[in-house]
N, C-alpha and C positions, 0 to 999 in steps of 0.2 A: 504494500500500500504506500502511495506517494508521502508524503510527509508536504502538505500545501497550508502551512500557520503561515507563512511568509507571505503569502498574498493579501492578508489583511494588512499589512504594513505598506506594501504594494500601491493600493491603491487610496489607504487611511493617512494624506498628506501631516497632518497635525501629528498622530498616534507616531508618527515613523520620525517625525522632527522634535518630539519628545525623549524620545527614549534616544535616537541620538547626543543629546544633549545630554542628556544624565549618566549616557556610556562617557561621551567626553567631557565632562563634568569629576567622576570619579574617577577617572582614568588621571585627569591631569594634579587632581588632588594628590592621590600615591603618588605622583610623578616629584608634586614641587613642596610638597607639606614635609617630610621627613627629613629633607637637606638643613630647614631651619631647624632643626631639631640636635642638629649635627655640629652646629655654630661650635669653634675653642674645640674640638674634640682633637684635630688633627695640630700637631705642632709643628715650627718651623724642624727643616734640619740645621742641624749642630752648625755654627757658623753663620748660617744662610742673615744676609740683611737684606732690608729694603734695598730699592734701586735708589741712588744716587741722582740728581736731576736729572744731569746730564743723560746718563743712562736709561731713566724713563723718557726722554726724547730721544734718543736713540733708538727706544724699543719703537715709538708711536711711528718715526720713520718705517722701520723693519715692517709695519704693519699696514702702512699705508703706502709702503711699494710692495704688498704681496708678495715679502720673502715666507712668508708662512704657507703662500700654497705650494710653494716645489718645497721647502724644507719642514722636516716636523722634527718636533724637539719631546720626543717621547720614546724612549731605550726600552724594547720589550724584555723580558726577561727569557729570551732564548739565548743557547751557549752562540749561535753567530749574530745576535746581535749584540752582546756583551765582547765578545770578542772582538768586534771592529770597532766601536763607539764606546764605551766601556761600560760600570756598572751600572744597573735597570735605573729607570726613575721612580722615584719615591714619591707620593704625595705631596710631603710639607718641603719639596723643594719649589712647587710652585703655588707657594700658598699668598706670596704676594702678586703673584700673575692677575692682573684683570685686562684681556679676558685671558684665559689658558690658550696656548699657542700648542698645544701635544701634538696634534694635528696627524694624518696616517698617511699621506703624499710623498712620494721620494724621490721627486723630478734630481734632486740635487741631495747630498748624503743628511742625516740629520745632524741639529747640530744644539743638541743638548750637554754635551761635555766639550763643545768647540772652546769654551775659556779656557785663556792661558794656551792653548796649541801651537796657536804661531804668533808668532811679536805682530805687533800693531803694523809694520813696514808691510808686511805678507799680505793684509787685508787691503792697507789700502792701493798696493797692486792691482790685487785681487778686483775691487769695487773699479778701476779705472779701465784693465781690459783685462776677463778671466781667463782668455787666450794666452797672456802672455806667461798666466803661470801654469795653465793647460791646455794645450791645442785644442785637446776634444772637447772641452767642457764645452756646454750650451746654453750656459748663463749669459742669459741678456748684461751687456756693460751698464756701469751707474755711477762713469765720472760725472755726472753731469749734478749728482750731489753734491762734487765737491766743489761748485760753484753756490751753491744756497748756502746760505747762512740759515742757521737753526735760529727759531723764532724761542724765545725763553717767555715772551710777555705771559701767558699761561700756564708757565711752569708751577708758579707757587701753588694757584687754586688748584693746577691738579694732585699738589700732594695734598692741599688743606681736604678735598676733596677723597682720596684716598686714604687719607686718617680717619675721616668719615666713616670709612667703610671698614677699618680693623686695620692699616698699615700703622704699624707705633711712629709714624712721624712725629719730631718733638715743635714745638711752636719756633723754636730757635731755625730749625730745617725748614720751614716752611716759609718765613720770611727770610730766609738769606737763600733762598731757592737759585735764585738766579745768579749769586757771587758763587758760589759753591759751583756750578753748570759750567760760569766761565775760568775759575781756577784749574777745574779738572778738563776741561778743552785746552788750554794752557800747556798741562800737563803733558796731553798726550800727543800736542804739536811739537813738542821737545822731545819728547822721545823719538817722533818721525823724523825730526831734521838731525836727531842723532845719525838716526839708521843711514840718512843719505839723500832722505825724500824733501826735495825740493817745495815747500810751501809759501805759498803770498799772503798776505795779511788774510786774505779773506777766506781761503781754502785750509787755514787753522782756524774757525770758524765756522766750517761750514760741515752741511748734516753727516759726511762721511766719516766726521771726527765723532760726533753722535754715535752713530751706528757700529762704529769700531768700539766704543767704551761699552754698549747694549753686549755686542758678540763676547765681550771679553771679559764678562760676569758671569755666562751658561755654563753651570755644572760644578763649577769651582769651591759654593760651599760642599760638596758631596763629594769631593776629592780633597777638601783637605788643607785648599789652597789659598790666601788671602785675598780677601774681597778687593775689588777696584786695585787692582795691582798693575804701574804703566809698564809695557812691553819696551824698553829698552833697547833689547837686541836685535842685530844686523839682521839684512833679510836673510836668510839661510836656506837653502836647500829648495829655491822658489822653484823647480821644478816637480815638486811633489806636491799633487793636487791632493787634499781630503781624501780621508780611504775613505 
């Protein structure tokens, strides 16, 4: 015998837009109700700090050139991909991440343990032609960063904003937001014109230097490593592209 209950729903417009609604009604409840319940459970890892200004502008860059759809920044816990990228990712390492960037795309290697991998010289190579440090690679170039200048005017409200939401930013960090952004830009144009890298006023300044201090914070509490640490060292071995 047919089993035909479904045809009262079928042709009973209201009856069928009811119960829709109350399927996704409780559906979305279990979905988003049990997360706030969840709030302080998960901690940071050992080490791990908030982003630095600068570094939250580097990230916002990272995010609004869609390095997150070819790269994900999530180490699964298999022996090859621990073996290439290193140990899994952990939760409370991206517990100050808003939004999470894990992401499961691998046009380009992930690059959740890329901090500290290659000195600051390497990347911004890298960002001006990825040819020159891999033929094959098939990364779009993005010198063209390193002509903008990083906008700071919105830095503070986004940390006051992101204290908002659970980042321990302290009031002293939030108003010196933008001398802090420009010390550590400072910092890491010294370190480039160490390495050899040619810069003009405005290309130490500008979002590739951003984006280089964002790269070179992933992973680093969870190996061990001192946070906001400048790359110093020559470019080396610019022939080896990311495993």
């Amino acid at each position: 015998m047919e089993f035909e209950w479904h045809k009262r729903l079928e042709v009973n417009g209201v009856l069928f837009f009811l119960l829709a609604f109350l399927a996704v009604t409780v559906g979305g409840a279990v979905l988003l109700i049990p997360p706030y319940f969840l709030a302080g459970t998960i901690a940071p890892v050992a080490g791990l700090v908030p982003y630095s200004p600068l570094e939250l502008e580097g990230r916002d860059v990272y995010v609004s050139e869609g390095c997150n759809t070819c790269h994900s920044q999530q180490v699964r816990p298999f022996k090859s991909e621990t073996d290439r990228y290193g140990t899994y990712s952990r939760a409370g390492e991206g517990i100050y991440d808003r939004p999470f960037l894990w992401g499961s795309r691998r046009t380009g290697p992930d690059l959740a343990r890329v901090g500290g991998k290659y000195p600051d010289s390497w990347h911004w190579l890298h960002f001006q032609n990825p040819r020159d440090i891999e033929p094959r690679s098939n990364m779009p170039a993005f010198a063209f960063l390193s002509e903008r200048e990083f906008d700071l005017s919105t830095t503070s409200r986004k940390l006051a904003v992101l204290r908002g939401l659970g980042t321990p930013y302290s009031d002293a960090e939030v108003a010196g937001a933008e001398a802090a952004a420009r010390a550590q830009s400072a910092a890491v144009a010294a370190g480039l014109r160490a390495a050899g890298i040619a810069l003009d006023a405005q290309q130490a300044k500008s979002e590739t230097i951003a984006l280089i201090a964002y790269l070179q914070t992933l992973g680093r509490a969870v190996k061990g490593e001192p946070a906001r640490q400048v790359q110093l060292a020559p470019p080396a071995g610019l022939a080896q592209e990311a495993r």
